[in-house]
N, C-alpha and C positions, 0 to 999 in steps of 0.2 A: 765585688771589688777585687777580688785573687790576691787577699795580702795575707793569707793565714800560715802560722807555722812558717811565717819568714820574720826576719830583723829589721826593726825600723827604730827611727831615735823620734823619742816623746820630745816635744818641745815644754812639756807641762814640768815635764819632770826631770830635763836637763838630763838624761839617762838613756843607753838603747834600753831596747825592750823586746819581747819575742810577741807577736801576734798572736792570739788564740785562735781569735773565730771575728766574722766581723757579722754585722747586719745592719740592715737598711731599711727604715720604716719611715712612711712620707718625706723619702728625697733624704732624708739627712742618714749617715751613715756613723755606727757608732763600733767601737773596738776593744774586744776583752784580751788585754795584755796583761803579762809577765812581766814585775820587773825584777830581774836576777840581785839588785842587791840588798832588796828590804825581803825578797821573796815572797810577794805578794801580788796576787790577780787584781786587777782595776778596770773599768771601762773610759774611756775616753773617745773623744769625736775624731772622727778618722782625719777631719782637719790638721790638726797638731801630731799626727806623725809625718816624719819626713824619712826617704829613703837615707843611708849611711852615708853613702855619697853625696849626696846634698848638704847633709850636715857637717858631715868630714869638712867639704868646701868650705863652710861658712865660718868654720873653727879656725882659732889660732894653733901655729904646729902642736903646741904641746896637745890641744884639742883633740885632733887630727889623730895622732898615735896614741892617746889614748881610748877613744872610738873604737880603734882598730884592733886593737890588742883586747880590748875588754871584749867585742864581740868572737875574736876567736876564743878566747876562756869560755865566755857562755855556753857559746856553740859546742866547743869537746865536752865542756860541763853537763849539756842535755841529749848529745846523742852518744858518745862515744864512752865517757863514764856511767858505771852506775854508783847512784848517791844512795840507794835503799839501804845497802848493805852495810853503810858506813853509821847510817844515823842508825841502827837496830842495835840491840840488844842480844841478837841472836845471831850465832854463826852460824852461817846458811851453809847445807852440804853443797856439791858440783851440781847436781840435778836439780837443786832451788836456785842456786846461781844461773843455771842454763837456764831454768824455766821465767826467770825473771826476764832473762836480757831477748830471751825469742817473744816474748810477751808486749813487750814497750819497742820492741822492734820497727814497729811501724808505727801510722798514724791509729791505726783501729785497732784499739786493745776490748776483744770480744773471742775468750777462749772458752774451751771445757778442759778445765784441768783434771787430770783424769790418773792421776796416781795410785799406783795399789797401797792398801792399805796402810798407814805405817812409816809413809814416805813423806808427811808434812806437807797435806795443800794446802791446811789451813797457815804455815808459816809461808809459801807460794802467795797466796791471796796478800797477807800482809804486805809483803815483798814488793807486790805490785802496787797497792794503793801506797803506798810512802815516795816511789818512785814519782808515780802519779802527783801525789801532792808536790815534792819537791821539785817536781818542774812545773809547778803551777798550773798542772791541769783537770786536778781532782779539787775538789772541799766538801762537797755533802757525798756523804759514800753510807749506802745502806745494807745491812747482811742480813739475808731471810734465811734460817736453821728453824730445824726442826726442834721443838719444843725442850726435850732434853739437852739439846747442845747450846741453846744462847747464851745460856753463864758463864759456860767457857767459852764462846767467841769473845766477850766481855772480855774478861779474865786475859787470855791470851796477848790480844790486843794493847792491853795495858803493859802487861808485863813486859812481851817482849820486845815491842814496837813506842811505849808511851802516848797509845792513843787512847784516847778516852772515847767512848762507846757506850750510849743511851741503853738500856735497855726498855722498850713500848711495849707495854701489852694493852694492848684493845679494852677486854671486859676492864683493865682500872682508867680507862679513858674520864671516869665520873668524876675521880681525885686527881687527875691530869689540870683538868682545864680549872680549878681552884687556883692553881700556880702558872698554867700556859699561856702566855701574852698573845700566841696566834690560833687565831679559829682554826686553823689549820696545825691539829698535834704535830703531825708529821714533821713540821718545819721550825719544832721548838728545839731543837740539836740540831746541829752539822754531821752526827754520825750517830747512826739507828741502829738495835738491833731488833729485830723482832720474829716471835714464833709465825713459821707457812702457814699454818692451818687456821690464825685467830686473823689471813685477812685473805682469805679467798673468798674473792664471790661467790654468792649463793643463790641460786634463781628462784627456792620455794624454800619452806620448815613448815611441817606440820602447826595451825593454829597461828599463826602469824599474816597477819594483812600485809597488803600491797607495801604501804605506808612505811609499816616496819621494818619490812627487805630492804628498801629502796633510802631507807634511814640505816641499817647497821652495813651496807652497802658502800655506803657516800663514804662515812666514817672509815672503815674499815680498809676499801680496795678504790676508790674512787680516788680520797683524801691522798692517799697513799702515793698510787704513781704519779701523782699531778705534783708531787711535793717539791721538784726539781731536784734529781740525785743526778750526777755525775759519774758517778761507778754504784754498779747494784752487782754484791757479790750472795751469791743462793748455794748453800750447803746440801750435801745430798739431792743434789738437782734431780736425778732420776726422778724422782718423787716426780716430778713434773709434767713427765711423759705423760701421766695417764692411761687410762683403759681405750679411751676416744677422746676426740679431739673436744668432747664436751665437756668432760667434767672440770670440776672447779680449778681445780690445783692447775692443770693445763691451762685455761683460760686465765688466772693470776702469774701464770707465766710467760704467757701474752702483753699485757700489761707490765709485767717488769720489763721486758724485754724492751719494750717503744718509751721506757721511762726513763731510759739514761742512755749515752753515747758509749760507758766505757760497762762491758757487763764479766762476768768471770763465773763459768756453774763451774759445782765442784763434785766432784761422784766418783768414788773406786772402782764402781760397776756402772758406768751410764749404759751399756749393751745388754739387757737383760733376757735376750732370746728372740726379741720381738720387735720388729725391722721397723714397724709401724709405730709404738712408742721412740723409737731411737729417733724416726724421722722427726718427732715430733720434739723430743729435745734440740734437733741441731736444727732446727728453724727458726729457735727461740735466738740463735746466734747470725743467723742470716737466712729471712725468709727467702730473698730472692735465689741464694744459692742452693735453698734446696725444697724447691716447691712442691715436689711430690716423694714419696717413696721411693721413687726409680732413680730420683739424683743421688739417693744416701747410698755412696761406693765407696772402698774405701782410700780410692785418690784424690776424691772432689772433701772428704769428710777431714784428711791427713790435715790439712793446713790449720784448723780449726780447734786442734786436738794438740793439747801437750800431756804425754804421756811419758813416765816412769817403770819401768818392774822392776818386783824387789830384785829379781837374780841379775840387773844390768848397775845397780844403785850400789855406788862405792862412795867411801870416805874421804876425807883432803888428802890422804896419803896414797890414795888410788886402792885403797885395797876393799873386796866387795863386806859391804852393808851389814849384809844378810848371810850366813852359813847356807851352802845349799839345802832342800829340802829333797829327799828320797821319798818317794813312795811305791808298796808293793801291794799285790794281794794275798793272805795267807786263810788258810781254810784253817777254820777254828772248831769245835767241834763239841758236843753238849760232853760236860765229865759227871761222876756219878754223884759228886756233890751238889751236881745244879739242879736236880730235879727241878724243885721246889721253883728256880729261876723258871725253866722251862716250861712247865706247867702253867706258870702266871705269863708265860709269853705267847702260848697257845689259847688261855683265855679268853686275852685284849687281844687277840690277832677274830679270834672268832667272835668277839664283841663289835667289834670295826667290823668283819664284813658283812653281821647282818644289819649293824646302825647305818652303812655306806649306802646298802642295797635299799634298804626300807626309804630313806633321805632320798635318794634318784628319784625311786617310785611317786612319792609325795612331791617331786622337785623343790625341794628341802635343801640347797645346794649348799648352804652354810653348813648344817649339819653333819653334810659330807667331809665336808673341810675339816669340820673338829675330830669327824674320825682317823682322817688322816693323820692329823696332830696324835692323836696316839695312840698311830701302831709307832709313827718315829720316834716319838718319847720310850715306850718301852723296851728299842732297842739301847735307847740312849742310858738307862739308869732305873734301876727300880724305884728310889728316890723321888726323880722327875715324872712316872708316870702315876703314884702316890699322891704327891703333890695337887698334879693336873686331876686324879678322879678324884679328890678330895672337894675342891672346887667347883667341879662337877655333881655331883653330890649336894652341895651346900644350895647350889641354883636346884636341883630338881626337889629338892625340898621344900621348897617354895610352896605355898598354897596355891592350889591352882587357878584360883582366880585371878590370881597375878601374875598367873605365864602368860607369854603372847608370841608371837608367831613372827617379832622380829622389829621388834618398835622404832628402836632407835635411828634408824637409818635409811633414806630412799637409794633406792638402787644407784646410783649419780654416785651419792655419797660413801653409799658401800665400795664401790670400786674404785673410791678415790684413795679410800686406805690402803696402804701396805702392808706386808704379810704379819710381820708383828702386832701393828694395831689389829688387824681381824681377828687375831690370836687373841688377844686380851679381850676387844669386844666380846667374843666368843664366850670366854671361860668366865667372862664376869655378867653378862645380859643373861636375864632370867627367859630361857628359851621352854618352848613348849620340848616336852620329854616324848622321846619315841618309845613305844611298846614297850612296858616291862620293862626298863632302863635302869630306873631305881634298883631295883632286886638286884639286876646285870653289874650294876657300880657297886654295890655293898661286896657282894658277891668276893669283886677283883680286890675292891679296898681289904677285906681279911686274907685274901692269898698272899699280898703285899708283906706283911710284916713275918710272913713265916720265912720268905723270900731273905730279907734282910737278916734275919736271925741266922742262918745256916752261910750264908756267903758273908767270907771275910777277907775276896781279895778283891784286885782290879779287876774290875765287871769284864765280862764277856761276851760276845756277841754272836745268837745262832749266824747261822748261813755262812757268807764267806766277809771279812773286814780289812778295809782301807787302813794301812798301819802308816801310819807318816812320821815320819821324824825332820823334826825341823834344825837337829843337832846345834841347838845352843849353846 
């Protein structure tokens, strides 16, 4: 019909009105409108709108300028004002203001907000969905975070913005539908939050029939993007990328991505070294613009990408953010109090390369990993590498009946985690012990405390150290 995102006067409603979106199913043609002064979305039959003109005509004068005058208020009111910032709670710095007003710029609001750390994407994201709503072109808006962060996308949302925001978690799906009027949880709130990982698809689990995938499946990832969201905003998007184009977390990001018109990832780091993950995030924003690896450059990627740095982020008074950060190298050097440090650093350094090497041999590759984990720990703190063999230690004490060679996780699923969950996995899964292990951990664990006894200042670190000052 070509009436969308223009002005037309309802006759139902005695009102103009902004067109959303139209469609047309067996011949008849129906219209989701804005109307600017109850602020509310409606559908109506494309019959009973009339262009401005037409109805302009049909009015008496006073009719006439008043049509005229109300539709240019609207019009400044939804392209050239922004209302986010008025209705919030929060005073947005310049860089959330700019990243608002480049965002709703056009008709296709499908960014990766890409802020360094620190710089408020998640008051960004807000920013945009309020926008959204207040020109009536958002209502169901969903936020996927990462398990630790949904209380506070909750929280925040409330607070700063007065949006009320569901929290769904899946496993209490059973006390959901006690109280849920639709078969469908998903669409028991207008605004969802819920943890990435409780609704990725899953293609197998150890002991589980067809039946049962294809039932925690529907529920979980099926239910989900079929639920009609309007904006689907994803925290820590990276996550998303994946190892390959198969794992689950990539493929729930597929699915978001075809579940809503308006989408926003959010990642401090989306570029994590690897051209192939990266391509596989900026697809999730526009497959056709970048169908292979060879499209992801970074003039085709620019338009896509609203980005921040702390050393460009200034205050309303123009002045920067952030104090600069210095960094140098200074060679530090063992003193004769550190033996003791020293000693336990040559240990764990000769503990890792025979547990890395033996781990290779075996292709043992997670075990690699944990050795990895601490040689950096005990540059990090004699505390933290105490700690982590303490831990260590507690799993190889385990009776050995009860080690196993890696239970929890199919390869898919291993590589869907990030570095931190493999870390936790790691130190808490009762892992089969390489040679002699036990002895080699008790061993470090008693050097440990002699270590702490003897040093009583700011730790030290052999070889050469990264000194930064961030001058707060």
């Amino acid at each position: 019909m070509g009436v969308e995102s223009i002005w037309q006067y309802s006759t139902i409603h005695d009102c103009i009105c902004k067109v959303i979106e139209s469609q047309t199913l067996w011949g008849e043609t129906t219209c989701r409108v804005w109307l600017p002064g109850s602020d509310s979305v409606v559908r109506i039959p494309a019959a009973n709108l009339k262009p401005l003109d037409d109805a302009a005509a049909t009015g008496t004068p006073a009719g006439i300028t008043y049509v005229a005058a109300a539709a240019r208020v609207a019009d400044a009111l939804t392209q050239d004002m922004l209302l986010a910032p008025i209705e919030s709670s929060v005073i947005p710095l310049p860089h959330q203001i700019r990243a608002l007003s480049r965002a709703i710029a056009g008709d296709r609001v499908r960014y990766l907000l890409a802020d360094e750390v620190g710089l408020g994407k998640t008051i960004e994201a807000g920013l945009i969905l309020r926008e959204l709503k207040l020109r009536g072109l958002a209502k169901r808006t969903l936020v996927v975070a990462p398990k630790g962060l949904v209380t506070q996308w909750v929280a925040e949302m409330r607070t700063h913005f007065n949006e009320d925001f569901r929290l769904l978690i899946p496993s209490d799906f059973s006390a959901y539908r006690r109280i849920a009027k639709e078969d469908n949880i998903w669409q028991s709130h207008p605004q969802v939050v819920c943890p990435m990982d409780s609704v990725k698809p899953l293609e197998s689990r150890r002991g589980w029939s067809d039946k049962q995938m294809a039932e925690y499946n529907q529920e979980r990832f099926e239910d989900l993007i079929t639920a009609g969201w309007d904006l689907i905003v994803v925290d820590e998007a990276h996550r998303l990328g994946g190892s390959t184009d198969q794992v689950a977390r990539f493929k729930l990001g597929q699915g978001l991505s075809e579940a809503a018109p308006y989408l926003l990832l959010l990642s401090a780091t989306p570029h994590q070294g690897k051209t192939d993950a990266f391509h596989r995030l900026a697809s999730l924003i526009d497959t056709q613009a970048f169908p292979d690896v060879g499209s992801v450059t970074r003039d085709r990627v620019q338009p896509y990408v609203i980005r921040t740095e702390k050393r460009r982020a200034i205050t309303a008074e123009g002045k920067p953010l952030f104090k600069p950060r210095n960094t140098e190298l200074a060679a530090v050097s063992w003193g004769e109090t550190h033996q003791d440090q020293r000693q336990l650093y040559d240990a764990v350094t000769e503990y890792v390369r025979e547990g890395y090497n033996q781990a290779k041999r075996e292709k043992r590759s997670y075990i690699g990993f944990l050795m990895i984990l601490m040689q950096r720990l005990v540059v990090s703190s004699t505390s933290a590498i105490r700690t982590t063999l303490e831990r260590r230690l507690e799993a190889l004490e385990t009776p050995q009946e009860q080690l196993s060679l890696f239970p929890m996780y199919s390869n898919e699923e291993w590589a869907d985690l990030d570095g931190q969950e493999q870390v936790e996995t790691l130190l808490t899964t009762r892992l089969k012990a390489l040679k002699n292990e036990r002895a080699e951990v008790k061993l470090l664990l008693d050097a440990a405390p002699a270590v702490n006894r003897r040093v009583r200042m700011p730790r030290q670190r052999p070889a050469r150290l990264a000194l930064s000052s961030a001058g707060r």
